[in-house]
PyMOL Python script that loads the backbone (N, CA, C, O; Angstrom):
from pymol import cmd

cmd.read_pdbstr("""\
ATOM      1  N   UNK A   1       0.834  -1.186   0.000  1.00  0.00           N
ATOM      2  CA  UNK A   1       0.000   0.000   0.000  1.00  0.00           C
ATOM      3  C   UNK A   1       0.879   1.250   0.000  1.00  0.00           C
ATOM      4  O   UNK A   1       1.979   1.202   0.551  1.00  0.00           O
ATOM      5  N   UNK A   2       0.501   2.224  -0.516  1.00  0.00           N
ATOM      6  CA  UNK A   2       1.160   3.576  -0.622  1.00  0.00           C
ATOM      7  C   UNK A   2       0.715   4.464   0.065  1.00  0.00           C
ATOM      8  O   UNK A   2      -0.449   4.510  -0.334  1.00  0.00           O
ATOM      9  N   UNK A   3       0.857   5.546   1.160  1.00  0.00           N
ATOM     10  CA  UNK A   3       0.276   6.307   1.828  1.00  0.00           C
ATOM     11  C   UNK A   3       0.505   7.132   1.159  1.00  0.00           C
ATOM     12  O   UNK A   3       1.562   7.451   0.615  1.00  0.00           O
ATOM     13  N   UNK A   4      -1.084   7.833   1.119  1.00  0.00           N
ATOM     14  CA  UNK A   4      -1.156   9.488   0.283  1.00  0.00           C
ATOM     15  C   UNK A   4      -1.179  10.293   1.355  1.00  0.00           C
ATOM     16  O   UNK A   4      -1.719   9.995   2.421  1.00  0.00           O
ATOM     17  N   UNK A   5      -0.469  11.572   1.066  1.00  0.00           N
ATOM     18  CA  UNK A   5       0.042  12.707   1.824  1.00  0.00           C
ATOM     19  C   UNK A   5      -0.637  14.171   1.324  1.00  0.00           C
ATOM     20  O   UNK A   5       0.266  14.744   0.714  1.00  0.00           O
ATOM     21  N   UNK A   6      -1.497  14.774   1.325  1.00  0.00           N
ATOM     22  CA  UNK A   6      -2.290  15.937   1.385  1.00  0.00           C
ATOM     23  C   UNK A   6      -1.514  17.187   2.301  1.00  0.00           C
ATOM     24  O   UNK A   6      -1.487  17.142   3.531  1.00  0.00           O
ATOM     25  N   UNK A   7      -0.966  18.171   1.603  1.00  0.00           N
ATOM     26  CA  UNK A   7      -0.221  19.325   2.128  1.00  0.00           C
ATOM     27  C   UNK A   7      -1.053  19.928   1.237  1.00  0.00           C
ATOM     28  O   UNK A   7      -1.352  19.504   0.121  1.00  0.00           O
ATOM     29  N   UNK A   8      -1.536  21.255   1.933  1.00  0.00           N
ATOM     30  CA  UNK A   8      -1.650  23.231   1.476  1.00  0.00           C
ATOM     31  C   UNK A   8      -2.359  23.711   2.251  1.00  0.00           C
ATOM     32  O   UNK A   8      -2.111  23.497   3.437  1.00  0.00           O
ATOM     33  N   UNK A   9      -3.235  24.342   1.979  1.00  0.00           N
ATOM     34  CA  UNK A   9      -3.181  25.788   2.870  1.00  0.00           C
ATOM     35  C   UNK A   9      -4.914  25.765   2.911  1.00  0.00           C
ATOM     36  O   UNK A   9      -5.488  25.301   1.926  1.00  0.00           O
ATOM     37  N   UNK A  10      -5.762  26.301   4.125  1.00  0.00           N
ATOM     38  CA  UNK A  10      -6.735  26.781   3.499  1.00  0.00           C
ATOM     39  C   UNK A  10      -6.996  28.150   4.381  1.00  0.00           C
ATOM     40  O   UNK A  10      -6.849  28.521   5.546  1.00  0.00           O
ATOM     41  N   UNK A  11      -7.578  28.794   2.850  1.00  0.00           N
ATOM     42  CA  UNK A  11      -7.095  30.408   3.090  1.00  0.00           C
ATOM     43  C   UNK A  11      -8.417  31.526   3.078  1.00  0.00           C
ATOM     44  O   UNK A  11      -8.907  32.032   2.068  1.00  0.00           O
ATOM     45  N   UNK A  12      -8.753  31.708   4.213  1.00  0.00           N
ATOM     46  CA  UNK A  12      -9.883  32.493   4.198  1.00  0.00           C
ATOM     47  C   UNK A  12      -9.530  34.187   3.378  1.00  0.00           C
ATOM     48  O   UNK A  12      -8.552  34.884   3.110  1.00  0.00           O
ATOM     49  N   UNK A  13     -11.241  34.233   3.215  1.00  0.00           N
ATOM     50  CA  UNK A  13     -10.790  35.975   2.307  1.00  0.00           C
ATOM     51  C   UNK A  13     -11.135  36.674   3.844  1.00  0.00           C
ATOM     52  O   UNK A  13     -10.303  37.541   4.109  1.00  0.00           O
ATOM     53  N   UNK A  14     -11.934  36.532   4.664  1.00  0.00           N
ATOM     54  CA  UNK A  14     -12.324  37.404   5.458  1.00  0.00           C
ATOM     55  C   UNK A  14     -12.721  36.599   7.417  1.00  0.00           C
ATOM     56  O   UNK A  14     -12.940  35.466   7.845  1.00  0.00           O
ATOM     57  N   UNK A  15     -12.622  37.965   8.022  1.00  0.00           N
ATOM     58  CA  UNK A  15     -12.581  37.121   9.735  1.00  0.00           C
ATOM     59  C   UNK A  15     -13.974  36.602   9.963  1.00  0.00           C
ATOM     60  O   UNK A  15     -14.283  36.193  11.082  1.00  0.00           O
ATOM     61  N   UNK A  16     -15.129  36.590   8.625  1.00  0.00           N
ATOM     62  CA  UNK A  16     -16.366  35.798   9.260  1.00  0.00           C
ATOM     63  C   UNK A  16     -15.289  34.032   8.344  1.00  0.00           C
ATOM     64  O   UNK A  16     -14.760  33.246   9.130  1.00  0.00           O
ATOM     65  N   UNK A  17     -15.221  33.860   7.375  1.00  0.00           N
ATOM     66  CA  UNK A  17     -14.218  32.391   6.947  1.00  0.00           C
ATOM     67  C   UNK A  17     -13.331  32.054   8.529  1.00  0.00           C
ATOM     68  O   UNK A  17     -13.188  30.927   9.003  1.00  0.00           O
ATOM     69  N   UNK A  18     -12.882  33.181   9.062  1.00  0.00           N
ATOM     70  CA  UNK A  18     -12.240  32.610   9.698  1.00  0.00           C
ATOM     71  C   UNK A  18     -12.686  32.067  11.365  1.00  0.00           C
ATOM     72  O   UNK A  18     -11.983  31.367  12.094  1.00  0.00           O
ATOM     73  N   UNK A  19     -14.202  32.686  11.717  1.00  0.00           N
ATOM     74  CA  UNK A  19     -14.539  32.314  12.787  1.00  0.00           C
ATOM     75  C   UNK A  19     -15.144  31.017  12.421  1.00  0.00           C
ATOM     76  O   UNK A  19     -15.344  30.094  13.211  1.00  0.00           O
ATOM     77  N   UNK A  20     -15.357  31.021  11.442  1.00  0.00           N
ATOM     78  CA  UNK A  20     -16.033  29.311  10.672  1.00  0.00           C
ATOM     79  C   UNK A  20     -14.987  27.991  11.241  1.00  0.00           C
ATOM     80  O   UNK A  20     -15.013  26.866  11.739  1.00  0.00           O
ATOM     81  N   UNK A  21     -14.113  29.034  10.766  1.00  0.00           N
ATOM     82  CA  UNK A  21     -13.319  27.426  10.544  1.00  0.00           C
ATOM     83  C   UNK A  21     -12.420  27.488  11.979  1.00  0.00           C
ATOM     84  O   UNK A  21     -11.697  26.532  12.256  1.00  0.00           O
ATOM     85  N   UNK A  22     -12.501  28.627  12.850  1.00  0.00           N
ATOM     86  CA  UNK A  22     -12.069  28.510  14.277  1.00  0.00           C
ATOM     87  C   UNK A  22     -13.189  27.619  15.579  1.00  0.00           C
ATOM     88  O   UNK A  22     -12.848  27.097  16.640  1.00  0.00           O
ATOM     89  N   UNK A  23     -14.457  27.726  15.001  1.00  0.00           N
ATOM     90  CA  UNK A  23     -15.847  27.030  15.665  1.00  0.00           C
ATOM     91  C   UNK A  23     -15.828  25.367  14.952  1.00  0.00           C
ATOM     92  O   UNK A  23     -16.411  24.409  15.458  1.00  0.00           O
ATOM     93  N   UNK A  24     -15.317  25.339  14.152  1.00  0.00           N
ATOM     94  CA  UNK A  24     -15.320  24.182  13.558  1.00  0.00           C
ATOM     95  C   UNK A  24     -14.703  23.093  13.336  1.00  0.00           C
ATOM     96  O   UNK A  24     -15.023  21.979  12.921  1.00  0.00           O
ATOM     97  N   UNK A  25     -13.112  23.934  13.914  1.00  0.00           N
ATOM     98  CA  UNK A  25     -11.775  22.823  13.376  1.00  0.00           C
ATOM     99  C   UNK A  25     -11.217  21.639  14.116  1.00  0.00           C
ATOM    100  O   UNK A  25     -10.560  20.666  13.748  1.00  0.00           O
ATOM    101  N   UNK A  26     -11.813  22.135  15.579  1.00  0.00           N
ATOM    102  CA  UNK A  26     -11.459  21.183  16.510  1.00  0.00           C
ATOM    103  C   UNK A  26     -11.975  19.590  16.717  1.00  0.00           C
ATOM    104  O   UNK A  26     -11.468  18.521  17.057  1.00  0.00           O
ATOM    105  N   UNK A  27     -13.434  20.146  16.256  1.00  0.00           N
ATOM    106  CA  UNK A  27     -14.248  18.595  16.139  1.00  0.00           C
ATOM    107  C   UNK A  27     -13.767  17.763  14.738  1.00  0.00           C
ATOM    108  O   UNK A  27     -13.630  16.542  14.668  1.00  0.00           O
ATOM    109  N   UNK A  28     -13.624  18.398  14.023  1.00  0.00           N
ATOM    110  CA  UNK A  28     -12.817  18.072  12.850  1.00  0.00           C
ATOM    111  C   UNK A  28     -12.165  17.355  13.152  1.00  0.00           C
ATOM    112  O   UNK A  28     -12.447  16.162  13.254  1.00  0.00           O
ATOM    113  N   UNK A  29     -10.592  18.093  13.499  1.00  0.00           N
ATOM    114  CA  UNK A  29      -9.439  17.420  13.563  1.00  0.00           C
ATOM    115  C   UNK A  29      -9.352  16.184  14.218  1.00  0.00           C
ATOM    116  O   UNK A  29      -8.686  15.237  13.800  1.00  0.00           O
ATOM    117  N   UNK A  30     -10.370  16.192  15.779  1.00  0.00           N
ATOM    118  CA  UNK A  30     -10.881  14.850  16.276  1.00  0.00           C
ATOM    119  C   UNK A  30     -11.533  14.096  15.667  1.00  0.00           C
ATOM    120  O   UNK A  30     -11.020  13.023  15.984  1.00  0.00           O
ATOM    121  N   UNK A  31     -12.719  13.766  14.661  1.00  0.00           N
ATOM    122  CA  UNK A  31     -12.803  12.923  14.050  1.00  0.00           C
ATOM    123  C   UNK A  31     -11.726  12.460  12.963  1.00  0.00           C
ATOM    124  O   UNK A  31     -11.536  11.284  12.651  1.00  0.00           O
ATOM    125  N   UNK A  32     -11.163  13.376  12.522  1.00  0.00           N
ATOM    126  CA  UNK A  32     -10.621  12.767  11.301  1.00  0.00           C
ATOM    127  C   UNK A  32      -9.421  11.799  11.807  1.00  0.00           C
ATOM    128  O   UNK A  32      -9.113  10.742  11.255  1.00  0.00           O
ATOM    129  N   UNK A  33      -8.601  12.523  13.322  1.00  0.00           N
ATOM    130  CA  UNK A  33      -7.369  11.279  14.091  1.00  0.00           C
ATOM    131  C   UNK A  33      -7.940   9.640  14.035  1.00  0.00           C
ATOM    132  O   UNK A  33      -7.355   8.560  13.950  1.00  0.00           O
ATOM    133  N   UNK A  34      -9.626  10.102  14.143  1.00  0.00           N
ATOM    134  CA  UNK A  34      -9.732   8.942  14.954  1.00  0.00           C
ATOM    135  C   UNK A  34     -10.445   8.073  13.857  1.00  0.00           C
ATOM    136  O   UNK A  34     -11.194   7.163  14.213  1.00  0.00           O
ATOM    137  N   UNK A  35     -10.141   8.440  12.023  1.00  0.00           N
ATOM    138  CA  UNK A  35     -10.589   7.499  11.510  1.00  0.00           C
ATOM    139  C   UNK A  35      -9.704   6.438  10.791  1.00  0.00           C
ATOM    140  O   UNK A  35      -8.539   6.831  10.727  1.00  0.00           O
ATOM    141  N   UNK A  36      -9.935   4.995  10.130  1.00  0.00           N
ATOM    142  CA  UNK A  36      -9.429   4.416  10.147  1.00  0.00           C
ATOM    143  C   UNK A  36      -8.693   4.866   9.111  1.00  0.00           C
ATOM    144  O   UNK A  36      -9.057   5.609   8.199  1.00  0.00           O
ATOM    145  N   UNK A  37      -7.181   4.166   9.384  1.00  0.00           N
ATOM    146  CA  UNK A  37      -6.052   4.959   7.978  1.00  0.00           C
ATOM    147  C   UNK A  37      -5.532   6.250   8.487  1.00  0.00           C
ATOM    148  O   UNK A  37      -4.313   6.421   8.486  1.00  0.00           O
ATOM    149  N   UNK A  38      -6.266   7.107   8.890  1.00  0.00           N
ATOM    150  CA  UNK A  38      -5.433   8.248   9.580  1.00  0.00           C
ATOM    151  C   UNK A  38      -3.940   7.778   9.955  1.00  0.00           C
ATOM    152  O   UNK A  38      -3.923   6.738  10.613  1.00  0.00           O
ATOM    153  N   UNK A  39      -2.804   8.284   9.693  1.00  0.00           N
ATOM    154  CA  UNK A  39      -1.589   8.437   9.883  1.00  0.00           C
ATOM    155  C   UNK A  39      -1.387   9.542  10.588  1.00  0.00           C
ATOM    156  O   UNK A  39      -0.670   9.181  11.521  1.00  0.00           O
ATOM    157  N   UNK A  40      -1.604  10.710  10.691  1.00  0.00           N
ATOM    158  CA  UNK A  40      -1.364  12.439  10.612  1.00  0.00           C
ATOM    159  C   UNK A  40      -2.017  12.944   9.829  1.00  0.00           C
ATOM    160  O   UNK A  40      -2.133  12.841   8.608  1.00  0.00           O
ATOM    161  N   UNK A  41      -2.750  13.884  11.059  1.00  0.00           N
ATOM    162  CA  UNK A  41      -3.000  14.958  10.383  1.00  0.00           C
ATOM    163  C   UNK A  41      -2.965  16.373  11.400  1.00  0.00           C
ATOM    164  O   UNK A  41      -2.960  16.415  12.630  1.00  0.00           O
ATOM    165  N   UNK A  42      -2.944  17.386  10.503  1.00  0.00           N
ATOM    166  CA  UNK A  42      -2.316  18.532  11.467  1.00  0.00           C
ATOM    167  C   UNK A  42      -2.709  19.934  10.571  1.00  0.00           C
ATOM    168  O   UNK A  42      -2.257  20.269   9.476  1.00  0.00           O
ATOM    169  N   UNK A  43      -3.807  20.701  11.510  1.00  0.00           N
ATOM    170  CA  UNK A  43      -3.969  21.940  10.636  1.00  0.00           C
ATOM    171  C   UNK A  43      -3.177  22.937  12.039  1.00  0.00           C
ATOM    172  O   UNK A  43      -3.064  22.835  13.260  1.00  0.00           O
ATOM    173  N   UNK A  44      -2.856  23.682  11.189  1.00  0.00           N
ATOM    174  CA  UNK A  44      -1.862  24.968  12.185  1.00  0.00           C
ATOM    175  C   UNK A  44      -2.058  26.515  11.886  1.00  0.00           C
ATOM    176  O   UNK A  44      -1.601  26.591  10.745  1.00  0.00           O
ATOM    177  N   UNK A  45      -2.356  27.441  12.141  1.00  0.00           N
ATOM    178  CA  UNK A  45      -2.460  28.848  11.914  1.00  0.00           C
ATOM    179  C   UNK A  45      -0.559  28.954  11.328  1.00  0.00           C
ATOM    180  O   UNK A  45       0.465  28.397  11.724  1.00  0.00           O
ATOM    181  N   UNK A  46      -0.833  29.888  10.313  1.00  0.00           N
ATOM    182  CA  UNK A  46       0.608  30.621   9.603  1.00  0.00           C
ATOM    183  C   UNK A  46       0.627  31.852  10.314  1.00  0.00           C
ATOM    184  O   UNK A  46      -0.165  32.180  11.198  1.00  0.00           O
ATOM    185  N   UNK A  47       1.758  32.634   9.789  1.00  0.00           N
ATOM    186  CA  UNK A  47       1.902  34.342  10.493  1.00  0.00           C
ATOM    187  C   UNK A  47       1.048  34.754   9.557  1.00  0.00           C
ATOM    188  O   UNK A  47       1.478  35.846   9.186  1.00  0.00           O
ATOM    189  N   UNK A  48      -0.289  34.393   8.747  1.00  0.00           N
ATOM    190  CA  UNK A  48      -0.976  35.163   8.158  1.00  0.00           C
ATOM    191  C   UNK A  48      -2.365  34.765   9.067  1.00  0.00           C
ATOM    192  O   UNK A  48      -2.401  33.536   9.120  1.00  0.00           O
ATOM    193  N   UNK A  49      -3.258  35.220   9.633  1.00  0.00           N
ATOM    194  CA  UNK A  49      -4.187  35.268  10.329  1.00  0.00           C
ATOM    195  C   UNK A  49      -5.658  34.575   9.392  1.00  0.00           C
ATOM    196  O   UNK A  49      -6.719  34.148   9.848  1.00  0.00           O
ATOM    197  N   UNK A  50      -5.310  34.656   8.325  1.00  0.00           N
ATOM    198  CA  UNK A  50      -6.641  34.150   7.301  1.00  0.00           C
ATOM    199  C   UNK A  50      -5.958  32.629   6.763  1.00  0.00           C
ATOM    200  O   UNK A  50      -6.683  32.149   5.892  1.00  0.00           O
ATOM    201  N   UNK A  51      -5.189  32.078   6.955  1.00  0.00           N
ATOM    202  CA  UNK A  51      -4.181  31.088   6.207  1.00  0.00           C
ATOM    203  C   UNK A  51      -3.855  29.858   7.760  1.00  0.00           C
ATOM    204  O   UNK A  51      -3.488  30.054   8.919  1.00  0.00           O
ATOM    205  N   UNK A  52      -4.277  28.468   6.859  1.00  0.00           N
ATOM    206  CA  UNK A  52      -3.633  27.152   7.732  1.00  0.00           C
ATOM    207  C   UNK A  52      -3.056  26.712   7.099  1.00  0.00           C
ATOM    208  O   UNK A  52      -3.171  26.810   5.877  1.00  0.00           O
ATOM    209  N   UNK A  53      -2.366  26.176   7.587  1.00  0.00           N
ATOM    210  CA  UNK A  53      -1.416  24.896   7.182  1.00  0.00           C
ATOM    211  C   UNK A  53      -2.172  23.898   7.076  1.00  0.00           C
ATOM    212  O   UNK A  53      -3.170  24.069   7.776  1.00  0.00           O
ATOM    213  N   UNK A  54      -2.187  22.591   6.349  1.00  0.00           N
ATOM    214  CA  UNK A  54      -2.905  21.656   6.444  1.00  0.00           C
ATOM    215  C   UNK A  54      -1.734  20.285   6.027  1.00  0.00           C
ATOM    216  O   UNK A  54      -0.942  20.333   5.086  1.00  0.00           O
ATOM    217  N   UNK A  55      -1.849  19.429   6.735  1.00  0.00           N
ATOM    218  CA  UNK A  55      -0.418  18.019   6.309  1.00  0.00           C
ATOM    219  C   UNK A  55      -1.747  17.439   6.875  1.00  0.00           C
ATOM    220  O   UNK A  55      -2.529  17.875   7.720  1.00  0.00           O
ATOM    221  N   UNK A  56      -1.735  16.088   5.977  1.00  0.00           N
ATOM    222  CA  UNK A  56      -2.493  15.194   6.518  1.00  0.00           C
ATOM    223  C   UNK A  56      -2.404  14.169   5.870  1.00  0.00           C
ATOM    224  O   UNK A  56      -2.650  14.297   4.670  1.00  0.00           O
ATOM    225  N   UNK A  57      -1.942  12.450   6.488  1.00  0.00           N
ATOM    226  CA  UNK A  57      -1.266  11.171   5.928  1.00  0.00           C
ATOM    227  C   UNK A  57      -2.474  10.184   6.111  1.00  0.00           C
ATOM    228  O   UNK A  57      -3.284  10.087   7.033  1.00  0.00           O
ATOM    229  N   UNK A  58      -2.354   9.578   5.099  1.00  0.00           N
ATOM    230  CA  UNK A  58      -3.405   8.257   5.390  1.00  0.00           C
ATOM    231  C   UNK A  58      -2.525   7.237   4.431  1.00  0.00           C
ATOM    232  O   UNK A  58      -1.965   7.368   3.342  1.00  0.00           O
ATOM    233  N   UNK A  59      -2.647   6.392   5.169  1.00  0.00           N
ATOM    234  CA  UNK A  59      -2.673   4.558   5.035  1.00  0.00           C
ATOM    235  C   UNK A  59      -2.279   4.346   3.538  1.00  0.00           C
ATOM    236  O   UNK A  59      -1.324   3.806   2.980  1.00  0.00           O
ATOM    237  N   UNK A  60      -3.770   5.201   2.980  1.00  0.00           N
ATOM    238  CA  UNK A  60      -3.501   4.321   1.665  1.00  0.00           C
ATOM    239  C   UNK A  60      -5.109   4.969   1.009  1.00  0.00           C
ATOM    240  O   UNK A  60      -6.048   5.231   1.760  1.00  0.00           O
ATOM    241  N   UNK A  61      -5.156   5.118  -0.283  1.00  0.00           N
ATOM    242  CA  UNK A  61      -6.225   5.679  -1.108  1.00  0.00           C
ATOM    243  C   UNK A  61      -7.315   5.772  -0.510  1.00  0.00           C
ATOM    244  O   UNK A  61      -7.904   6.827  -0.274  1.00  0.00           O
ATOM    245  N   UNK A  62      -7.788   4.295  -0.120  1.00  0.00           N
ATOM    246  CA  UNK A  62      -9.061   4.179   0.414  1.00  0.00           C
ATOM    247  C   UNK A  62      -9.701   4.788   1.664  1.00  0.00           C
ATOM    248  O   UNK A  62     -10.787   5.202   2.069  1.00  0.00           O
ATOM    249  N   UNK A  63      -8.557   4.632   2.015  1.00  0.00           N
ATOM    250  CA  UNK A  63      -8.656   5.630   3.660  1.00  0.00           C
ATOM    251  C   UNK A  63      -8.742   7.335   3.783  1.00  0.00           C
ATOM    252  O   UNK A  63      -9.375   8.096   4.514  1.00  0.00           O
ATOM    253  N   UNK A  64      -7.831   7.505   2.750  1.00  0.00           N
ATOM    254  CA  UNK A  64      -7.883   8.707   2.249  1.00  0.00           C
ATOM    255  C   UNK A  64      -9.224   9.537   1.621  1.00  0.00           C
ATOM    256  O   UNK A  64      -9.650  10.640   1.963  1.00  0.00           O
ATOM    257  N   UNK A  65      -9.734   8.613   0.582  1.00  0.00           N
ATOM    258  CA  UNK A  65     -11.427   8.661  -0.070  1.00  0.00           C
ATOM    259  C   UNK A  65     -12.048   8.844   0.763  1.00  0.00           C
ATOM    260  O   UNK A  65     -12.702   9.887   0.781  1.00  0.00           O
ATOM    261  N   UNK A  66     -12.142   7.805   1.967  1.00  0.00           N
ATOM    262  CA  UNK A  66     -12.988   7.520   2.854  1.00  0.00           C
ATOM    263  C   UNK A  66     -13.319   9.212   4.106  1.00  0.00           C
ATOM    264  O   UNK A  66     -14.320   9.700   4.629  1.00  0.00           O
ATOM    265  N   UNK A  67     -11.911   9.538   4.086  1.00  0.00           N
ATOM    266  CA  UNK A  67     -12.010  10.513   4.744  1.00  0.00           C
ATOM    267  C   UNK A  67     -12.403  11.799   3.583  1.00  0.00           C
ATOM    268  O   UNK A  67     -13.206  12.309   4.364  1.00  0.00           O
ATOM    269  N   UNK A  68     -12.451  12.375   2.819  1.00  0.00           N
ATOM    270  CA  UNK A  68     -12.649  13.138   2.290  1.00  0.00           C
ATOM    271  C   UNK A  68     -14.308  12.709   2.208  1.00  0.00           C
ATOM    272  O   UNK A  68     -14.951  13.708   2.531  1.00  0.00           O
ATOM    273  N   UNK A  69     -14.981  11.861   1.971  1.00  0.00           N
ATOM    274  CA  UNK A  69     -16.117  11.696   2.113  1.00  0.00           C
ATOM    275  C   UNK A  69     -16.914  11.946   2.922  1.00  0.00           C
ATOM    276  O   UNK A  69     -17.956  12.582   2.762  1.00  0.00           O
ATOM    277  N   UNK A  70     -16.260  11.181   4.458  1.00  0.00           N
ATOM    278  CA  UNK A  70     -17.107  12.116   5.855  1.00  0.00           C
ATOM    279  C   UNK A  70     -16.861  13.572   5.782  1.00  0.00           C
ATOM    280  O   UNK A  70     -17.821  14.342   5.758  1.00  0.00           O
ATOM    281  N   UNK A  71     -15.698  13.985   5.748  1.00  0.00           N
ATOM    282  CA  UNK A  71     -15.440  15.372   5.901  1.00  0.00           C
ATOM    283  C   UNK A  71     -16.450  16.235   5.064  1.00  0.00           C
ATOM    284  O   UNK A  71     -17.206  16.948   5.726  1.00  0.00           O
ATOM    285  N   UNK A  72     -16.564  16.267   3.694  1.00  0.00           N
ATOM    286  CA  UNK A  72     -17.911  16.726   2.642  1.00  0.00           C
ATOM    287  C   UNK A  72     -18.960  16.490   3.252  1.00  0.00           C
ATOM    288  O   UNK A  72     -19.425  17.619   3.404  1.00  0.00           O
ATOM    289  N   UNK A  73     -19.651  15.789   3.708  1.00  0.00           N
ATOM    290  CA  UNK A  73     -20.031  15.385   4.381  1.00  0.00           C
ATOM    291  C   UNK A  73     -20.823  15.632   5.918  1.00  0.00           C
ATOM    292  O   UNK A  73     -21.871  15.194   6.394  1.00  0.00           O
ATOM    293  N   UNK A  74     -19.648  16.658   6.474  1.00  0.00           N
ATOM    294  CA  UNK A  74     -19.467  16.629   8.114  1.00  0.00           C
ATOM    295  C   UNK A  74     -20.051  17.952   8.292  1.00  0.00           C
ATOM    296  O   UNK A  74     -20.006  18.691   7.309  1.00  0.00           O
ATOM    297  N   UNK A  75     -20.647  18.437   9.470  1.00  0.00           N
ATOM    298  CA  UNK A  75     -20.136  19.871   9.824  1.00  0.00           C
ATOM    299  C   UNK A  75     -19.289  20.439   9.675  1.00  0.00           C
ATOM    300  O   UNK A  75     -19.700  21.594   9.553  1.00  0.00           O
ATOM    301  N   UNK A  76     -18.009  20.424   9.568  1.00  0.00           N
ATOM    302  CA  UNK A  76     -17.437  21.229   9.404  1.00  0.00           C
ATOM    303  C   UNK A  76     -16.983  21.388   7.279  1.00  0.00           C
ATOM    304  O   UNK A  76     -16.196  22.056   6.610  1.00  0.00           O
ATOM    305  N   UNK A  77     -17.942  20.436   7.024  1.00  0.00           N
ATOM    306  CA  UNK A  77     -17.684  20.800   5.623  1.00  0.00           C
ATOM    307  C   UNK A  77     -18.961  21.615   4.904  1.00  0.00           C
ATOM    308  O   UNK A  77     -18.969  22.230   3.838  1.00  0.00           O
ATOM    309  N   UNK A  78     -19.968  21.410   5.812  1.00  0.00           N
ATOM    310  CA  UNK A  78     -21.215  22.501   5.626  1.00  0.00           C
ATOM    311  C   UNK A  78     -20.576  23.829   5.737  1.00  0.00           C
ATOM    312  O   UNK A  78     -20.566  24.784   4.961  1.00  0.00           O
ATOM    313  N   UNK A  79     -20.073  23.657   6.839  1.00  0.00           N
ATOM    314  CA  UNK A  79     -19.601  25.677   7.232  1.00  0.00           C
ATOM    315  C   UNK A  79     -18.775  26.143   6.427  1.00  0.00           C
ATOM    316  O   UNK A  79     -18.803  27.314   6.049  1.00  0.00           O
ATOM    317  N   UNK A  80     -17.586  24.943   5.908  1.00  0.00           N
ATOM    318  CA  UNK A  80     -16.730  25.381   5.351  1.00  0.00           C
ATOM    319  C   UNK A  80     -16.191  25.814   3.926  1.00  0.00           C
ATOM    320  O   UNK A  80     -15.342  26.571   3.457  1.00  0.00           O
ATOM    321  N   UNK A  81     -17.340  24.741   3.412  1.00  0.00           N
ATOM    322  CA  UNK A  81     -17.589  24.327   1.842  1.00  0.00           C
ATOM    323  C   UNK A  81     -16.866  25.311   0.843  1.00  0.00           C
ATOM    324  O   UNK A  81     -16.246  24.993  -0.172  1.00  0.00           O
ATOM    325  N   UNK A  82     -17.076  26.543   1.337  1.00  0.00           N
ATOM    326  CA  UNK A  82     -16.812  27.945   0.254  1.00  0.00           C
ATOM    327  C   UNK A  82     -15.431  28.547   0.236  1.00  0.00           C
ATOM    328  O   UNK A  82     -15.002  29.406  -0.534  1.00  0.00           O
ATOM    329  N   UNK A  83     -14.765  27.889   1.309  1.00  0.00           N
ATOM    330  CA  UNK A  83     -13.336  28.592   1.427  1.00  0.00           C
ATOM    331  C   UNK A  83     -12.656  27.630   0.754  1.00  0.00           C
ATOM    332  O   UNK A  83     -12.776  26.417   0.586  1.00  0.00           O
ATOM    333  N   UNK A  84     -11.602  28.841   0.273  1.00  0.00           N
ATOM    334  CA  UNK A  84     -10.520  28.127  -0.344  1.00  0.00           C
ATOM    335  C   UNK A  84      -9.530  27.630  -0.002  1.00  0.00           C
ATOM    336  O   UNK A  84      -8.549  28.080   0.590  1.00  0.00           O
ATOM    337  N   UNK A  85      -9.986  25.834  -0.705  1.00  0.00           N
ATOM    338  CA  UNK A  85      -8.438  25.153  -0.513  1.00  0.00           C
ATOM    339  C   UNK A  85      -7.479  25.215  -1.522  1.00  0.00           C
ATOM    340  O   UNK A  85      -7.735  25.201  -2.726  1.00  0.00           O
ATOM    341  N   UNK A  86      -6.003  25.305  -0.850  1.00  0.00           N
ATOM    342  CA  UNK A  86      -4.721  25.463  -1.967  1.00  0.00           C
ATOM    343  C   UNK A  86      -3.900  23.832  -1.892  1.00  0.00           C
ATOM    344  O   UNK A  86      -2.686  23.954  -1.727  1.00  0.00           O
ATOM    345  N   UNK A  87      -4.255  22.782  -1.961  1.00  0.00           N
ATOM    346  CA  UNK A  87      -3.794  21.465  -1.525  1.00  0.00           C
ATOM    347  C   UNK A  87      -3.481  20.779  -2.721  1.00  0.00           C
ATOM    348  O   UNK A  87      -4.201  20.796  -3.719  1.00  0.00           O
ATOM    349  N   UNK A  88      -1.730  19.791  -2.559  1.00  0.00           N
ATOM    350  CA  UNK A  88      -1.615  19.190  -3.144  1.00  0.00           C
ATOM    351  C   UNK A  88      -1.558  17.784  -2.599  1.00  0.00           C
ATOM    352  O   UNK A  88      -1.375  17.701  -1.385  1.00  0.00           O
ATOM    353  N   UNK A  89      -1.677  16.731  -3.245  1.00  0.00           N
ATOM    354  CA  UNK A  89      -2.227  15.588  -3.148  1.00  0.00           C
ATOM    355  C   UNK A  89      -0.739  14.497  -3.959  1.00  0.00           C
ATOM    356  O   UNK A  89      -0.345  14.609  -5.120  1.00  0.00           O
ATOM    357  N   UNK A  90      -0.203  13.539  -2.914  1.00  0.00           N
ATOM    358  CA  UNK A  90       0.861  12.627  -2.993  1.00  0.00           C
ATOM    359  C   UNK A  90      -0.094  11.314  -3.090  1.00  0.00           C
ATOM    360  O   UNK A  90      -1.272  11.224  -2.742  1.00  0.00           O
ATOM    361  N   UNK A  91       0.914  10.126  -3.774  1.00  0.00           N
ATOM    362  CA  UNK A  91       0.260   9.035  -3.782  1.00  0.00           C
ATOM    363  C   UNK A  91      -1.290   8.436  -4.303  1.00  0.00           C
ATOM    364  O   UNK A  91      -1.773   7.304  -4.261  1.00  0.00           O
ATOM    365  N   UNK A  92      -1.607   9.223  -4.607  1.00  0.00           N
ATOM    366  CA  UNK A  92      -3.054   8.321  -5.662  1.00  0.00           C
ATOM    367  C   UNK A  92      -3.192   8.131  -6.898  1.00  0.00           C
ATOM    368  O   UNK A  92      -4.184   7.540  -7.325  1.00  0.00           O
TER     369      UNK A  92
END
""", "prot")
cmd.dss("prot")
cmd.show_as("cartoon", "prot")
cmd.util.cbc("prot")
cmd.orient("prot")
């Protein structure tokens, strides 16, 4: 199996994007540790106040799918749906 690796950024235009995804990220980040295939994952504030970091490892394709599916899916992909992601995508 090959683990795919998901790095970039997601980058709000304005501080209502960003109270979204400050009310939202935590339950997130806890489901997504705790699904199967999760390897790492890790969103982080940059020195830009509208801008995360995003690294996040899974197992292997399926796990990877699997998570992008709940996440679309999730609350926090209702709130979030409209902001922009800058992400590149290893291994699939």
């Amino acid at each position: 199996m090959i683990a795919v690796h998901l790095s970039g950024q997601i980058v709000c235009v304005d501080m209502d994007e960003v109270a979204s995804v400050v009310l939202h990220l935590p339950n997130h980040v806890a489901l997504t540790r705790a699904e199967p295939g999760c390897i790492s994952f890790t969103v982080t504030r940059t020195g830009n106040p509208l801008v995360w970091q995003v690294d996040e490892r899974f197992s292997d394709a399926e796990a990877f799918y699997a998570h992008q599916d709940r996440a679309a899916s999730s609350e926090w992909g209702r709130a979030t749906a409209r902001i922009e992601r800058r992400y590149t995508v290893e291994g699939l």
